[in-house]
Backbone bond lengths (Angstrom), bond angles and torsions (degrees), N, CA, C in turn:
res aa  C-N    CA-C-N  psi(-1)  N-CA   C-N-CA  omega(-1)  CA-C   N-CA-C  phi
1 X - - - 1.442 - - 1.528 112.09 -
2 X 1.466 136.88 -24.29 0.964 149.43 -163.88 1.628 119.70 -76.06
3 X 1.724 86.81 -25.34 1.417 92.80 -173.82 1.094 127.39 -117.02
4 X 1.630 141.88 178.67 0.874 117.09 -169.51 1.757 135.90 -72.89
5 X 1.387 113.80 -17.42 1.236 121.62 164.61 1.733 110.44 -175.92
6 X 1.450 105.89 165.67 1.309 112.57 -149.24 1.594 110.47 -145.07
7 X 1.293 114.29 114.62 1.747 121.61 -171.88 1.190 110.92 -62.32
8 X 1.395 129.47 -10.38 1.841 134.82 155.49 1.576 101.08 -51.65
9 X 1.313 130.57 -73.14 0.993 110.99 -169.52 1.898 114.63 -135.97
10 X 1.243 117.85 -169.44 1.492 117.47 -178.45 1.757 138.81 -83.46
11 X 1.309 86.34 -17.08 1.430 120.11 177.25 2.235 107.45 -68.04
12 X 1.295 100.58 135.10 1.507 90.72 -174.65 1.493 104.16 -85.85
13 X 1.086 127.03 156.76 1.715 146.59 176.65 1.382 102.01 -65.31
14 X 1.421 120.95 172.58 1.307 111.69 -174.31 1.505 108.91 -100.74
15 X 1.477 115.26 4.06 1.350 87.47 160.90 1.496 98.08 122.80
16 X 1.200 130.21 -56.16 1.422 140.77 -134.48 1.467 101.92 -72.43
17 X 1.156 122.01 -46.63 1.700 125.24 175.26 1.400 109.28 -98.02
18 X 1.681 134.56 123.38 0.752 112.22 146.36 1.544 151.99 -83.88
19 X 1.629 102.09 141.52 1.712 102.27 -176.43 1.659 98.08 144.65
20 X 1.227 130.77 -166.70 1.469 121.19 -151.90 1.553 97.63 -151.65
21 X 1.714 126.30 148.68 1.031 114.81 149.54 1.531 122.60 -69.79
22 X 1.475 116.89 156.33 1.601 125.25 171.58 1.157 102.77 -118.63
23 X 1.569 132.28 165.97 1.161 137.69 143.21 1.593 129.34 -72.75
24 X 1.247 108.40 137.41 1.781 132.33 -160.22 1.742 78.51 -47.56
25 X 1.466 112.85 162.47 1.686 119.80 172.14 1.130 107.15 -64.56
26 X 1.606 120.87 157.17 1.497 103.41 170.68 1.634 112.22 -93.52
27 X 1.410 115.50 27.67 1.423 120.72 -179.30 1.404 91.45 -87.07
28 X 1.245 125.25 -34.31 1.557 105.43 -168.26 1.865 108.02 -113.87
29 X 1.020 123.30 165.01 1.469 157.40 -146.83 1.851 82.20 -72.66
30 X 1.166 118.64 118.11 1.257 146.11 159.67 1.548 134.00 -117.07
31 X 1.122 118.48 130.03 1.383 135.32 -21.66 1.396 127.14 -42.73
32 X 1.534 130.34 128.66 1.399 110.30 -175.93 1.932 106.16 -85.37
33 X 1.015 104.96 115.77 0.997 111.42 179.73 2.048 124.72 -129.20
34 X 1.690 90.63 113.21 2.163 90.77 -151.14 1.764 82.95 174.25
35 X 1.574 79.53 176.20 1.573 84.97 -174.98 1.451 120.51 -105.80
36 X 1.237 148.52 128.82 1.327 132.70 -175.34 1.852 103.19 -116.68
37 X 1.240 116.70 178.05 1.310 134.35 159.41 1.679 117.83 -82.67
38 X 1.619 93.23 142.07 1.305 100.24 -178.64 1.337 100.74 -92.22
39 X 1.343 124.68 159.11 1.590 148.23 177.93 1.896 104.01 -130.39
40 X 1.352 88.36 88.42 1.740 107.49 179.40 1.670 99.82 -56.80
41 X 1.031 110.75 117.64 1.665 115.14 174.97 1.415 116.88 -110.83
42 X 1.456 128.72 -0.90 1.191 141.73 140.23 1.431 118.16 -176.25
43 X 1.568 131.87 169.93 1.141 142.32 -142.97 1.236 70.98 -90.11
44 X 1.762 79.27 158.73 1.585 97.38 173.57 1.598 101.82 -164.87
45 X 1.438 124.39 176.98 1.675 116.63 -178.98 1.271 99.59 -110.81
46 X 1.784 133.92 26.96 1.406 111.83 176.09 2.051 75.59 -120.89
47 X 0.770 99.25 -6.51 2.043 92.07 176.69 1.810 104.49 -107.27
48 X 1.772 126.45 12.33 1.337 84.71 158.25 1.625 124.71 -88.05
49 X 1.507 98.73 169.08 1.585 108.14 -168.31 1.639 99.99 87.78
50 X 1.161 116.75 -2.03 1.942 99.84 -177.51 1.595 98.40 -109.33
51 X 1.415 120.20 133.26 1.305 125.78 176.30 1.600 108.41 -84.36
52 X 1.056 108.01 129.60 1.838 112.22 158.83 1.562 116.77 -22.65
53 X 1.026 152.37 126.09 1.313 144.01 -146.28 1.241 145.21 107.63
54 X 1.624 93.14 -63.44 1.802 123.16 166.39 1.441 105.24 -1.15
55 X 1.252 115.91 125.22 1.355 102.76 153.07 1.472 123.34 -118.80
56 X 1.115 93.27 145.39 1.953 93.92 -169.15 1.793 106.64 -126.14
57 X 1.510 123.08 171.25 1.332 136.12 -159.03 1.390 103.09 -111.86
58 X 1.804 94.20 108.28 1.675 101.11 167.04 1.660 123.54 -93.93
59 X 0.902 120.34 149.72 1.704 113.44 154.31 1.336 88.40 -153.94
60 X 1.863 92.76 115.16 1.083 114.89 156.21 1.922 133.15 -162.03
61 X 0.949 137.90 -179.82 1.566 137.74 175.10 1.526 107.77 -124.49
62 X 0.733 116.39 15.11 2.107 102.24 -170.88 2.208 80.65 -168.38
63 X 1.849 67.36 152.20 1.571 81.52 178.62 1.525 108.81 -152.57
64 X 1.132 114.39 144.64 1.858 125.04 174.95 1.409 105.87 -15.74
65 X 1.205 122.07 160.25 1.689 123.18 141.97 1.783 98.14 -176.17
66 X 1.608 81.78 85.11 1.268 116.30 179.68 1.807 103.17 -53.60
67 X 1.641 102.99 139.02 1.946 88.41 169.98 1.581 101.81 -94.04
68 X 1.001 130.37 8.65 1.469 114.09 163.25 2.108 94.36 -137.16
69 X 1.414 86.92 129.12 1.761 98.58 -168.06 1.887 101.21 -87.60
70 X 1.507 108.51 11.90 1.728 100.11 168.32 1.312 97.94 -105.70
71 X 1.038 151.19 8.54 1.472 133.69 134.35 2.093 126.32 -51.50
72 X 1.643 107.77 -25.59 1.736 114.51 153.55 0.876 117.60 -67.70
73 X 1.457 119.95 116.03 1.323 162.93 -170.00 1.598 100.41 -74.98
74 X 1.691 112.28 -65.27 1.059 142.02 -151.29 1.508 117.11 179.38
75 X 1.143 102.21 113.28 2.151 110.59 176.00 1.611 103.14 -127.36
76 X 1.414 105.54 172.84 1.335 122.37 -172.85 1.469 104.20 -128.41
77 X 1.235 123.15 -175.20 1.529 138.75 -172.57 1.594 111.10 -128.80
78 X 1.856 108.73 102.35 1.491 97.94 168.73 1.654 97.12 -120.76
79 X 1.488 109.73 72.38 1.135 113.48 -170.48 1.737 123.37 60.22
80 X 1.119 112.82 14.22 1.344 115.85 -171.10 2.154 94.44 -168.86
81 X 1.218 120.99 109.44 1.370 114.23 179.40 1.816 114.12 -35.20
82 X 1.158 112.43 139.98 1.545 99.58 167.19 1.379 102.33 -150.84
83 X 1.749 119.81 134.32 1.483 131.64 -161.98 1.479 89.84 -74.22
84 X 1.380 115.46 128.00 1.502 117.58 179.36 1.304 93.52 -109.60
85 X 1.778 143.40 -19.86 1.245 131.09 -171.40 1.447 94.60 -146.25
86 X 1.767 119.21 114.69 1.552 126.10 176.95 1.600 98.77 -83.04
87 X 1.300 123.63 -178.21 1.315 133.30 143.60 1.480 118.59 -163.37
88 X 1.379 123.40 126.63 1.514 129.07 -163.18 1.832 100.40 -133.94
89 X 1.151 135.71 115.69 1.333 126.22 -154.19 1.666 132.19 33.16
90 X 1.522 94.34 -101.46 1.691 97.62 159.93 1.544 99.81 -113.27
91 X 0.852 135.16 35.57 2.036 118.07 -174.80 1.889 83.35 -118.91
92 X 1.100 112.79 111.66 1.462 145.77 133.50 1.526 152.19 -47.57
93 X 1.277 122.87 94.29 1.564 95.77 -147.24 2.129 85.28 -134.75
94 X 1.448 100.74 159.00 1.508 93.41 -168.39 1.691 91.53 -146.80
95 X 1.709 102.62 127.60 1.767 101.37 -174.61 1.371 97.77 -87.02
96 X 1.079 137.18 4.51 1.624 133.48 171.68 1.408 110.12 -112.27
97 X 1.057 110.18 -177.32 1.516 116.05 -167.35 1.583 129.00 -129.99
98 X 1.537 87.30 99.68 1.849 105.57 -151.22 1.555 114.34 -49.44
99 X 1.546 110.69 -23.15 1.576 94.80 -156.63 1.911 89.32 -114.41
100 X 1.146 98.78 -15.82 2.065 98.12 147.25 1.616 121.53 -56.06
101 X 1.356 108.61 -41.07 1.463 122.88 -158.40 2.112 105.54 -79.97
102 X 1.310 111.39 51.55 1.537 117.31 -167.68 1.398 99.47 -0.03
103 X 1.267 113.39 -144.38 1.793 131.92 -144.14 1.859 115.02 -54.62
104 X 1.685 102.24 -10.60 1.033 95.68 -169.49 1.474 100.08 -129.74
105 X 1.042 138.10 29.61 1.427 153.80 68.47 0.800 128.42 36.45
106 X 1.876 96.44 -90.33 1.475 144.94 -160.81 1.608 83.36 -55.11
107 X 0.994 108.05 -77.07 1.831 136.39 -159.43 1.419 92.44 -33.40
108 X 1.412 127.31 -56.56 1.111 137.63 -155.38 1.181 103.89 -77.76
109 X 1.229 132.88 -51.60 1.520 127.86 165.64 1.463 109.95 -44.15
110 X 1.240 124.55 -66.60 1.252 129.57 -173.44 1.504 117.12 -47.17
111 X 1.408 118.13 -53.91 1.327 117.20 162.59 1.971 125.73 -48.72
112 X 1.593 97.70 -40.49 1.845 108.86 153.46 1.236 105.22 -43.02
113 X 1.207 112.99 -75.42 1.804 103.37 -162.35 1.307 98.25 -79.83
114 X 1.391 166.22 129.36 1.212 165.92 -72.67 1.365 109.60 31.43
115 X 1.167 107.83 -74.44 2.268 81.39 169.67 1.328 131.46 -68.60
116 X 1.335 100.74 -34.68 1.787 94.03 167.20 1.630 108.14 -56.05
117 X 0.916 131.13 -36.34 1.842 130.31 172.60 1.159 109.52 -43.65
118 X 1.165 123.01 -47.41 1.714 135.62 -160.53 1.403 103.94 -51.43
């Protein structure tokens, strides 16, 4: 939704990041759905307390491809890079699935709602 448009469907994105979702290759296993490691690509306040590594729970077919790559937070490797954590001011966006992803998840939500409070 963040972005400007998306090969899932016809409707345009809202805009906020530029660049578009694509669909995952069809060389690899779709929906990918499993857990991978995160690859911290810079600090941020919804990843403290999360170590480089983390692994968290995706299910998904299409992935970011941001036109400017300093909006990735943090992506993982399903044979093909994929932005698992955007960031564009305060709008936040996560290709895995935080409150699937147990304790470190948790963290991540919790650190969400602590800045949204602010």
């Amino acid at each position: 939704m963040f972005f400007d448009k998306s090969q899932e469907g016809k409707e345009k994105g809202l805009g906020i990041i530029d660049g578009d979702v694509i669909v995952l290759p069809d060389t690899l296993k779709v929906p990918h759905m499993g857990w991978n490691a995160l690859e911290i690509k810079q600090k941020n306040k919804i990843l403290e307390g999360v170590e480089n590594g983390s692994w968290v729970y995706f299910v998904h077919s299409y992935r970011a491809n941001p036109a400017i790559p300093d909006v990735i937070v943090a992506e993982s490797d399903y044979d093909v890079k994929v932005p698992a954590i955007v960031q564009k001011d305060n709008f936040f966006g996560t290709q895995f699935h935080p409150e699937k992803s147990g304790d470190v998840g948790a963290l991540m939500l919790k650190n969400f709602l602590r800045e949204c409070s602010k």
